[in-house]
C-alpha positions as protocol buffer text, in pm:
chain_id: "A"
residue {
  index: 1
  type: UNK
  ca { x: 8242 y: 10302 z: 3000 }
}
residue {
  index: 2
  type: UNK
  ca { x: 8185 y: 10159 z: 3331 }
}
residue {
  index: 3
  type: UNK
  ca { x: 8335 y: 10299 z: 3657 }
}
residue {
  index: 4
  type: UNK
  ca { x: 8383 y: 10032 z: 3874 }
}
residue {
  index: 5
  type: UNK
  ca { x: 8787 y: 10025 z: 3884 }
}
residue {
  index: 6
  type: UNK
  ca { x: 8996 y: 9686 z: 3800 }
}
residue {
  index: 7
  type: UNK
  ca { x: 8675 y: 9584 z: 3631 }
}
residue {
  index: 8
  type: UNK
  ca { x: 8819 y: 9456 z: 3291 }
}
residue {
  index: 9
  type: UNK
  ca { x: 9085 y: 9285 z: 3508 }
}
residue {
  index: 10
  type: UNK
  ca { x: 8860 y: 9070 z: 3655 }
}
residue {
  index: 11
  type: UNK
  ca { x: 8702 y: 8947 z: 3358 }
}
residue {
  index: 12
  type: UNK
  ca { x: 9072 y: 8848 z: 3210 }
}
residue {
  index: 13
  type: UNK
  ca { x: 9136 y: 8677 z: 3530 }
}
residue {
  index: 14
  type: UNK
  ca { x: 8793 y: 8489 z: 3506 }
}
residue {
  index: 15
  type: UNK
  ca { x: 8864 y: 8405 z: 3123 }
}
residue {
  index: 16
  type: UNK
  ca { x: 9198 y: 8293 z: 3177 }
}
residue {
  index: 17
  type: UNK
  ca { x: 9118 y: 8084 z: 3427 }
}
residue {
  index: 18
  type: UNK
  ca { x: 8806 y: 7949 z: 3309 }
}
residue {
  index: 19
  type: UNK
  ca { x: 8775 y: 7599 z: 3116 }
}
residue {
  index: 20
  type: UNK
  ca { x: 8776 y: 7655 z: 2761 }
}
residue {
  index: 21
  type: UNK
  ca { x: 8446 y: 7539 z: 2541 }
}
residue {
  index: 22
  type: UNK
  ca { x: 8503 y: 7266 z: 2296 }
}
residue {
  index: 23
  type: UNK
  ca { x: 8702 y: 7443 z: 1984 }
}
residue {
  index: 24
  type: UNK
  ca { x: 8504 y: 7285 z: 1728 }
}
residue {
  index: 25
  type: UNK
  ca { x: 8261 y: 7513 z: 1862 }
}
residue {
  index: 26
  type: UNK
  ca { x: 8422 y: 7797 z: 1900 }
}
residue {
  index: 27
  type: UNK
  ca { x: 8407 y: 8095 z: 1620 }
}
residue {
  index: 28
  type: UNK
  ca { x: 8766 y: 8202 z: 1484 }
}
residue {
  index: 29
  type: UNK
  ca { x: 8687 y: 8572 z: 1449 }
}
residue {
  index: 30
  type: UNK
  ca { x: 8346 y: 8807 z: 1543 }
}
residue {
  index: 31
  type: UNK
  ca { x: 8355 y: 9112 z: 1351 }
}
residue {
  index: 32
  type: UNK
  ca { x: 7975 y: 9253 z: 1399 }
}
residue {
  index: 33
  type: UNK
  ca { x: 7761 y: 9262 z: 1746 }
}
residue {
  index: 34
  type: UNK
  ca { x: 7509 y: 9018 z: 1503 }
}
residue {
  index: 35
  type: UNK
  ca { x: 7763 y: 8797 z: 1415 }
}
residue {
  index: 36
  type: UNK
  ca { x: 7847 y: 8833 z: 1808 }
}
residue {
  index: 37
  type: UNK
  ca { x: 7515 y: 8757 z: 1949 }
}
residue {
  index: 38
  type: UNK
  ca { x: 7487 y: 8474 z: 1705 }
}
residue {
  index: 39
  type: UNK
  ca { x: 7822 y: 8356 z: 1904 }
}
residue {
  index: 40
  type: UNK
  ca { x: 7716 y: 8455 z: 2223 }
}
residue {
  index: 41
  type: UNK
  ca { x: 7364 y: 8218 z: 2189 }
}
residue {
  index: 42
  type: UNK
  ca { x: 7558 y: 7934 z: 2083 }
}
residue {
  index: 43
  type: UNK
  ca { x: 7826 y: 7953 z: 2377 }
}
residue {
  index: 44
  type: UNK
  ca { x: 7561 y: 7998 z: 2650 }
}
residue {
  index: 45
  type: UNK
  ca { x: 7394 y: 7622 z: 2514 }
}
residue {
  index: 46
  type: UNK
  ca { x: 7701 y: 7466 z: 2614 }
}
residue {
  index: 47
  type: UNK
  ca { x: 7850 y: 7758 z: 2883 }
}
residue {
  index: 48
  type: UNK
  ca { x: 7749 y: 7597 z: 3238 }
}
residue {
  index: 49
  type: UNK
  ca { x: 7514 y: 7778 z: 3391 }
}
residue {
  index: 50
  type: UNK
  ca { x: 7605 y: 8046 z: 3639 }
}
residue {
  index: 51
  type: UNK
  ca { x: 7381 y: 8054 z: 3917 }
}
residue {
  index: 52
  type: UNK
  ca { x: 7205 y: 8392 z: 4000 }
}
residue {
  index: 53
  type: UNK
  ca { x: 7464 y: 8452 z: 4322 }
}
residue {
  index: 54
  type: UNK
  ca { x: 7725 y: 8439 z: 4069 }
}
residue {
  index: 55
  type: UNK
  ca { x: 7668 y: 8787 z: 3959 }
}
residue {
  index: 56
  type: UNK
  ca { x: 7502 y: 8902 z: 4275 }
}
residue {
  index: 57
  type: UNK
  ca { x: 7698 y: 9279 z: 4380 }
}
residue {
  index: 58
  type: UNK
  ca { x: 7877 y: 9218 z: 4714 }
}
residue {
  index: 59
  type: UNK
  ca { x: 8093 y: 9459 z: 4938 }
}
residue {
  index: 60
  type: UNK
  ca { x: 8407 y: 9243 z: 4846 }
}
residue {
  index: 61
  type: UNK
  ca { x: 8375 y: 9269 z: 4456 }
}
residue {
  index: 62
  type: UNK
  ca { x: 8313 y: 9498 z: 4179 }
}
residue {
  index: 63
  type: UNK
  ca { x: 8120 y: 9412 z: 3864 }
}
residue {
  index: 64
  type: UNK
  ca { x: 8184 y: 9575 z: 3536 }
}
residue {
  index: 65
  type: UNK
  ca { x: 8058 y: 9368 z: 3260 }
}
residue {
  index: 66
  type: UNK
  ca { x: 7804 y: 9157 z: 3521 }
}
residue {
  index: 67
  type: UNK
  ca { x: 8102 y: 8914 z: 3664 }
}
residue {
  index: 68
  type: UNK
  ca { x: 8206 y: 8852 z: 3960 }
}
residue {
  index: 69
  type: UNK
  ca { x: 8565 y: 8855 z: 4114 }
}
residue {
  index: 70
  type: UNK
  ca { x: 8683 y: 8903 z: 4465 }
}
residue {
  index: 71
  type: UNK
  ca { x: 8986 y: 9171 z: 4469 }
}
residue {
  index: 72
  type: UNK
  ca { x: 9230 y: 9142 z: 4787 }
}
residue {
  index: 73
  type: UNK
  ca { x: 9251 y: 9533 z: 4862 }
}
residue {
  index: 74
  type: UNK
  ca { x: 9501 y: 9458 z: 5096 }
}
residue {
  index: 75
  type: UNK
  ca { x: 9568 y: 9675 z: 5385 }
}
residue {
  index: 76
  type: UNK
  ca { x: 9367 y: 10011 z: 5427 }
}
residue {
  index: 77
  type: UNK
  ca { x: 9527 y: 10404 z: 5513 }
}
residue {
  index: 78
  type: UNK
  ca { x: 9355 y: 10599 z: 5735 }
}
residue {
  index: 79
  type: UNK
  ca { x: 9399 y: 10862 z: 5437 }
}
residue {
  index: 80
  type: UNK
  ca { x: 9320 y: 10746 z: 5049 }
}
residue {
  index: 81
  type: UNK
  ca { x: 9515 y: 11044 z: 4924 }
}
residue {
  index: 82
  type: UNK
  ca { x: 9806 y: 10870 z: 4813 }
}
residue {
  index: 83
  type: UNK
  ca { x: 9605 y: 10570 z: 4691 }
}
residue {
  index: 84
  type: UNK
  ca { x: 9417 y: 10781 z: 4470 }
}
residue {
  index: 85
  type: UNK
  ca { x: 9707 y: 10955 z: 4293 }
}
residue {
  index: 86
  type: UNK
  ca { x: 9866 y: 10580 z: 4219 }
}
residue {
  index: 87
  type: UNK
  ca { x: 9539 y: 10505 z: 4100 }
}
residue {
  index: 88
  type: UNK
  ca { x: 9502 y: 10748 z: 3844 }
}
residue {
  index: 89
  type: UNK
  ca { x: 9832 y: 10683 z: 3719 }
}
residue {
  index: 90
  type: UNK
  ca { x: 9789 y: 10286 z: 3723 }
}
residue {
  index: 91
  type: UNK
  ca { x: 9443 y: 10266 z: 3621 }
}
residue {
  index: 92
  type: UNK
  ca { x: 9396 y: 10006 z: 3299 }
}
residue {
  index: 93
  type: UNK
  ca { x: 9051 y: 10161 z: 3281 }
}
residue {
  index: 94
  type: UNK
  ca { x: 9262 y: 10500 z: 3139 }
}
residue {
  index: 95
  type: UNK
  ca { x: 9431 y: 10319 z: 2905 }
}
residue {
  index: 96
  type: UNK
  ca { x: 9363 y: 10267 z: 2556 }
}
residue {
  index: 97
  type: UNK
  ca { x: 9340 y: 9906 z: 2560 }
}
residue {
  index: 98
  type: UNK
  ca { x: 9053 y: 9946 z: 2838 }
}
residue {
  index: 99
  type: UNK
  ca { x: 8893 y: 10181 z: 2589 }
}
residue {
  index: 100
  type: UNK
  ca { x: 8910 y: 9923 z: 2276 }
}
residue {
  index: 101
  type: UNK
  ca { x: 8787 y: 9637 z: 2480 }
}
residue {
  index: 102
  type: UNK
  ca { x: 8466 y: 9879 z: 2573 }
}
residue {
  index: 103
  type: UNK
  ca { x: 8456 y: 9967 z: 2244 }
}
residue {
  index: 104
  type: UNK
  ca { x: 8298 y: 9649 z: 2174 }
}
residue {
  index: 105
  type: UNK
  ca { x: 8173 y: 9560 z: 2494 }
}
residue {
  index: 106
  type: UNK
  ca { x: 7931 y: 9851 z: 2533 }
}
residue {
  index: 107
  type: UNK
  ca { x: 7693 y: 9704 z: 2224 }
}
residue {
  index: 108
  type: UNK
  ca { x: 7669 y: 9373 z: 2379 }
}
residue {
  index: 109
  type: UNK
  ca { x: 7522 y: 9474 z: 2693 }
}
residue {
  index: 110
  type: UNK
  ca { x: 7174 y: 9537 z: 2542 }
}
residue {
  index: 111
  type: UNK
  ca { x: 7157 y: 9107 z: 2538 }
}
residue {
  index: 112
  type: UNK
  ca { x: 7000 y: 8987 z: 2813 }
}
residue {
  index: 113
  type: UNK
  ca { x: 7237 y: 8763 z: 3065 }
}
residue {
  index: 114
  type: UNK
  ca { x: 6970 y: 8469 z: 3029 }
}
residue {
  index: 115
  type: UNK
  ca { x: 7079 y: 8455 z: 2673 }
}
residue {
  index: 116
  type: UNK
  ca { x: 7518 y: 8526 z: 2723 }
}
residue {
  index: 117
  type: UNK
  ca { x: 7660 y: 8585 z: 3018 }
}
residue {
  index: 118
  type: UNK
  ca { x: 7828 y: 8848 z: 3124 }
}
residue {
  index: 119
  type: UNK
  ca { x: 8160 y: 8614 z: 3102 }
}
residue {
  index: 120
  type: UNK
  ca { x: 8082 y: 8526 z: 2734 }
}
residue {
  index: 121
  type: UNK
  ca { x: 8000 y: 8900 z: 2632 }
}
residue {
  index: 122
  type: UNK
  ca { x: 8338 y: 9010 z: 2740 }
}
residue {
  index: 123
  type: UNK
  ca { x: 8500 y: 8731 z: 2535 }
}
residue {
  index: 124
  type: UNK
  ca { x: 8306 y: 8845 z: 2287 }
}
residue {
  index: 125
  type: UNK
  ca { x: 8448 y: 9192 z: 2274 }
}
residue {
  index: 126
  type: UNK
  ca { x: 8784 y: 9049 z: 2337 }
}
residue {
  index: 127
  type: UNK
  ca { x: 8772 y: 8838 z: 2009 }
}
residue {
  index: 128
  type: UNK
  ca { x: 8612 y: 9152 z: 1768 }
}
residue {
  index: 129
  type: UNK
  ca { x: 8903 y: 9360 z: 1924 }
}
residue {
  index: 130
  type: UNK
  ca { x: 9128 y: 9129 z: 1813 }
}
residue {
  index: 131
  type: UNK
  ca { x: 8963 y: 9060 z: 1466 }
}
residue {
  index: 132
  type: UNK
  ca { x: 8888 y: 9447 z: 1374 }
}
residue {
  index: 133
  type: UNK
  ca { x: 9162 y: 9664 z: 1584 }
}
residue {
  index: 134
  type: UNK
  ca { x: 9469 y: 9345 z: 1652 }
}
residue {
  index: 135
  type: UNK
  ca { x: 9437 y: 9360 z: 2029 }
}
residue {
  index: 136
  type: UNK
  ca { x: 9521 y: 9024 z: 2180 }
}
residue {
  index: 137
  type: UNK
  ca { x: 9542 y: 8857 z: 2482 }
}
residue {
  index: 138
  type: UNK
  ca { x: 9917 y: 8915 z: 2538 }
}
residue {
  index: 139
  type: UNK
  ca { x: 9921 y: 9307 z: 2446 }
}
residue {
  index: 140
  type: UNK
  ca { x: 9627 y: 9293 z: 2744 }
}
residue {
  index: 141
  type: UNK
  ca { x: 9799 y: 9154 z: 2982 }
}
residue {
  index: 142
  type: UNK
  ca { x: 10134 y: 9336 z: 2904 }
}
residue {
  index: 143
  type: UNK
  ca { x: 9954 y: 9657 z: 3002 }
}
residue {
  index: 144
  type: UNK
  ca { x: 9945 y: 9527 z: 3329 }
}
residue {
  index: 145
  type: UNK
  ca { x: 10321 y: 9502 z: 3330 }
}
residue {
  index: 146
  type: UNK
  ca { x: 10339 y: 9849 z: 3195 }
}
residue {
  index: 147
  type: UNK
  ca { x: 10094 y: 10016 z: 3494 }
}
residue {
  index: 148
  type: UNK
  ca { x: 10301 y: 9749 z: 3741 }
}
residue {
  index: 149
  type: UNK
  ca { x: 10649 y: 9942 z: 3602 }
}
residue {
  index: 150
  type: UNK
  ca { x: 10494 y: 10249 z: 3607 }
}
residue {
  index: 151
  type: UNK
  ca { x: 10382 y: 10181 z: 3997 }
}
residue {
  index: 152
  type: UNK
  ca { x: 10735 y: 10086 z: 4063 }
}
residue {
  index: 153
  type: UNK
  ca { x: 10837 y: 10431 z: 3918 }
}
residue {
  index: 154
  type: UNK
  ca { x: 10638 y: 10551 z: 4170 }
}
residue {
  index: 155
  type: UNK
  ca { x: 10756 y: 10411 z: 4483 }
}
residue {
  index: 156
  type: UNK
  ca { x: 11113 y: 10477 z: 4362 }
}
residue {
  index: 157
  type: UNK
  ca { x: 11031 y: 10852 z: 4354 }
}
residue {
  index: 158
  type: UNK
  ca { x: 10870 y: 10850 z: 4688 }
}
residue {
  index: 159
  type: UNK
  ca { x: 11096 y: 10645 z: 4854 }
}
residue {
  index: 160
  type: UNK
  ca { x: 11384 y: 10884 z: 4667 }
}
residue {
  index: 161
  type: UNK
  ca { x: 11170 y: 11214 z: 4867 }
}
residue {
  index: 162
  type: UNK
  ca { x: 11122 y: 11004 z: 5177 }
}
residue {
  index: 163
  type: UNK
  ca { x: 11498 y: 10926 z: 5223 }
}
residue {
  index: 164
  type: UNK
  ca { x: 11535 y: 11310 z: 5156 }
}
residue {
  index: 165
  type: UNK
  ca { x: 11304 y: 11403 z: 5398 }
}
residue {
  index: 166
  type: UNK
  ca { x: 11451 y: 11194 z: 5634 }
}
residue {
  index: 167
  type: UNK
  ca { x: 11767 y: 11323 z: 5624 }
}
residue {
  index: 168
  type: UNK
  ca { x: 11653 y: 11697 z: 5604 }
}
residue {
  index: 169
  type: UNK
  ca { x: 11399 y: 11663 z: 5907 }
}
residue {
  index: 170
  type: UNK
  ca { x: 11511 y: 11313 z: 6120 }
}
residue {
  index: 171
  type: UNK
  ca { x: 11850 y: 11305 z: 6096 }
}
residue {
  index: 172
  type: UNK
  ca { x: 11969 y: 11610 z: 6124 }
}
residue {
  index: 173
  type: UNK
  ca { x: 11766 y: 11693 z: 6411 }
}
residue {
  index: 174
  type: UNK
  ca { x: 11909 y: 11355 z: 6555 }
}
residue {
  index: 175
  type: UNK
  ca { x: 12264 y: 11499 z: 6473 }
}
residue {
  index: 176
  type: UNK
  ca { x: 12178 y: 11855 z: 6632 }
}
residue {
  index: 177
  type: UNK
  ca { x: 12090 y: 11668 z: 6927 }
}
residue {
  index: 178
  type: UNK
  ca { x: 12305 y: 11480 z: 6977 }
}
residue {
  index: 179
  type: UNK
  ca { x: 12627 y: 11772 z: 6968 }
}
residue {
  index: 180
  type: UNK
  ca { x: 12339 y: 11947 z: 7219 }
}
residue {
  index: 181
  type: UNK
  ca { x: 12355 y: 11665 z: 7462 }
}
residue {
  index: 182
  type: UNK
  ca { x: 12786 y: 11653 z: 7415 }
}
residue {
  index: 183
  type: UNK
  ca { x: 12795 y: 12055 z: 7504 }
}
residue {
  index: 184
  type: UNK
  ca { x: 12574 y: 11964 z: 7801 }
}
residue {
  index: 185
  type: UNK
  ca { x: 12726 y: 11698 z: 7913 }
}
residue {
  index: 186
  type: UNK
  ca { x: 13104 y: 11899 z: 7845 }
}
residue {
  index: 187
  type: UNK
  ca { x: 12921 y: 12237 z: 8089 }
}
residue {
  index: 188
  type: UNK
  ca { x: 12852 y: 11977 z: 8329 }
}
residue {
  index: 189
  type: UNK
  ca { x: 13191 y: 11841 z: 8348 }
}
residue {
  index: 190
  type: UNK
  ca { x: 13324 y: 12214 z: 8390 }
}
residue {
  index: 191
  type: UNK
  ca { x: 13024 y: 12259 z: 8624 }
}
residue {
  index: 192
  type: UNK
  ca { x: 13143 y: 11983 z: 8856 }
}
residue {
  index: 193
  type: UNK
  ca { x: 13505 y: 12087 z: 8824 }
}
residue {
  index: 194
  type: UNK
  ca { x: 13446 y: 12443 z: 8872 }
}
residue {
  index: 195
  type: UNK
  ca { x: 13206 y: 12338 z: 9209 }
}
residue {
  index: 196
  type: UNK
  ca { x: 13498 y: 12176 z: 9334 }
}
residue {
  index: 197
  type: UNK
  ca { x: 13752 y: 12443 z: 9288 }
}
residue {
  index: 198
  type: UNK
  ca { x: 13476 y: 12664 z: 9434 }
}
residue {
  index: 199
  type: UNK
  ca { x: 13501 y: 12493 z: 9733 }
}
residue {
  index: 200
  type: UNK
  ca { x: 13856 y: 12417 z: 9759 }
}
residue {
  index: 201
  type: UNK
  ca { x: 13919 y: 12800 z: 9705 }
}
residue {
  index: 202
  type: UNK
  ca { x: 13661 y: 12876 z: 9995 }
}
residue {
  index: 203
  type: UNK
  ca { x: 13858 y: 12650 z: 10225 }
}
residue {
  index: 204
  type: UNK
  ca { x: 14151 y: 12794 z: 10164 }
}
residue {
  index: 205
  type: UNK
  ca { x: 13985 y: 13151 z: 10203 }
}
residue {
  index: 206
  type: UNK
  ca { x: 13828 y: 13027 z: 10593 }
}
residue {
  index: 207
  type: UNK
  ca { x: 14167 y: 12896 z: 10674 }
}
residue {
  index: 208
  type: UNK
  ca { x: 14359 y: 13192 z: 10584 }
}
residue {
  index: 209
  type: UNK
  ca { x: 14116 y: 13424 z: 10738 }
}
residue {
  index: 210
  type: UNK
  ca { x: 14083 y: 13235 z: 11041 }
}
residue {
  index: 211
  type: UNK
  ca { x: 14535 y: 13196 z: 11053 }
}
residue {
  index: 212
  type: UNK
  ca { x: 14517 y: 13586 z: 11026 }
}
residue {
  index: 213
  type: UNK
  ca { x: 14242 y: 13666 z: 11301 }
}
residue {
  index: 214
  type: UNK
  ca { x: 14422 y: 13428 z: 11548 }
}
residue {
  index: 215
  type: UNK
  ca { x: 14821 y: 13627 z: 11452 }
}
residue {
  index: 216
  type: UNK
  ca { x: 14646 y: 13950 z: 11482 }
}
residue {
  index: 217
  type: UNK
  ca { x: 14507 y: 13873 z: 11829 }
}
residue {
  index: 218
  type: UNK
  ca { x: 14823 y: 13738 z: 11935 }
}
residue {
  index: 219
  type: UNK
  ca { x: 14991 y: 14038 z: 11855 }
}
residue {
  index: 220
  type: UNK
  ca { x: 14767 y: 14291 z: 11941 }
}
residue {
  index: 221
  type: UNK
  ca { x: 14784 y: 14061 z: 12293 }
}
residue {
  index: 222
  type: UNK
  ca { x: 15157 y: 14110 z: 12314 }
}
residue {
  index: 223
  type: UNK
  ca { x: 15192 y: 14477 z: 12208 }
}
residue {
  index: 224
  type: UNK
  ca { x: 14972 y: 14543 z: 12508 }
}
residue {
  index: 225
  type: UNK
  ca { x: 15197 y: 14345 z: 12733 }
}
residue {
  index: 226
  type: UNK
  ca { x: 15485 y: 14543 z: 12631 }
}
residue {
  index: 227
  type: UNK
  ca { x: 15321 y: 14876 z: 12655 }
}
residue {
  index: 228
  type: UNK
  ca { x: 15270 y: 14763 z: 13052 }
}
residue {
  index: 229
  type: UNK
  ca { x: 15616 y: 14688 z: 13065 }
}
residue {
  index: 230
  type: UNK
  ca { x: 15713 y: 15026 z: 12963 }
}
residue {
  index: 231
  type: UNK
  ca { x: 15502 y: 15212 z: 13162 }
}
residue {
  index: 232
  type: UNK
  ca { x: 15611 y: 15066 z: 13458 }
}
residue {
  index: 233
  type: UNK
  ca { x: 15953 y: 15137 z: 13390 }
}
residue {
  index: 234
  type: UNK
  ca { x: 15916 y: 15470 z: 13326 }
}
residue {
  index: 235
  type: UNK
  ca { x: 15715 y: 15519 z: 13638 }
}
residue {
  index: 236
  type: UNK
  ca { x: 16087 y: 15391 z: 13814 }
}
């Protein structure tokens, strides 16, 4: 089986999009890789001819059967992690389909490209699967659907633990903040108020102090005058 990943994906795109040969040449059913090559020699005499670039390996590509197709990998993580684990739970390579389709692919690589392309040999599988084991072209591309639903499962259930995590570890911190910065700001408040009073109160305490200081001197001043006064009188 090969490894290059979306592989048999490719090839459907290429058939499906790829002009049909004339159908009174075309074979209804292949059942054996003779009857196959037999097919495959007769659709390369009127299959255009691919040039060699055509199924030349390039960075932007992967070639299972010997096509080519370019595959938009979108954008790129720093980290492949995740995209691995979707990958082995989306991959049509793991399927059984994949495995039926390679079932009858793997005989026909022995013929030489010259004589059927790689194109032709994977319609060639395509057609036995669907004479000896019923696969067609719509139960192929509904596994797609099924590995697209299944992908869909996926980001549900991370979105699902992401919105949890959120909530545990964002949110909550936000919300523990936030009644953090309304005590603060409260003990400021009372911090100003209570400076205030502070100072008031020590005002109050100068004055006083200062009231006193100034009644005690006068008094102390006059209790000495008297004494005089006395003292003289006595003296007569």
């Amino acid at each position: 089986m090969p490894t290059n990943k979306h592989g048999l994906f490719d090839s459907i795109k290429h058939m499906a999009f790829e002009d049909e040969p004339e159908k009174a040449e075309k074979p209804e059913s292949i059942s054996t890789p003779a009857a196959a090559q037999t097919f495959g020699t007769a659709a390369h005499a009127y299959a255009p001819a691919a040039p060699a670039e055509a199924f030349a390996p390039t960075e932007t590509s992967v070639t299972p059967v010997g096509y080519q197709m370019p595959i938009d990998t979108g954008v790129v993580p720093d980290n492949d992690e995740a995209y691995r684990k979707l990958l082995s739970k989306t991959d049509f390579e793991g399927t059984d389909v994949a495995a039926t389709i390679h079932k009858f692919l793997e005989p026909l690589k022995a013929i030489p490209d010259t004589a059927m392309p790689p194109n032709i040999k994977f319609k060639t599988a395509v057609l036995q699967a669907q004479a000896q084991a019923g696969l067609t072209q719509d139960g192929i591309l509904a596994v797609f659907d099924t590995l697209k639903a299944r992908l869909q499962q996926e980001e549900d259930a991370f979105n699902a633990k992401a919105q949890q995590f959120v909530a545990r570890e964002i949110t909550g911190r936000q919300d523990h903040i936030s009644q953090i910065t309304a005590q603060i700001t409260q003990l400021q408040q009372q911090l100003a108020q209570l400076s205030g009073e502070l100072v008031e109160a020590q005002g109050k305490s100068a004055h006083v102090q200062s009231q006193f200081a100034a009644a005690a001197q006068r008094r102390g001043g006059e209790i000495e005058q008297q004494k005089a006064q006395y003292a003289a009188l006595l003296k007569g």
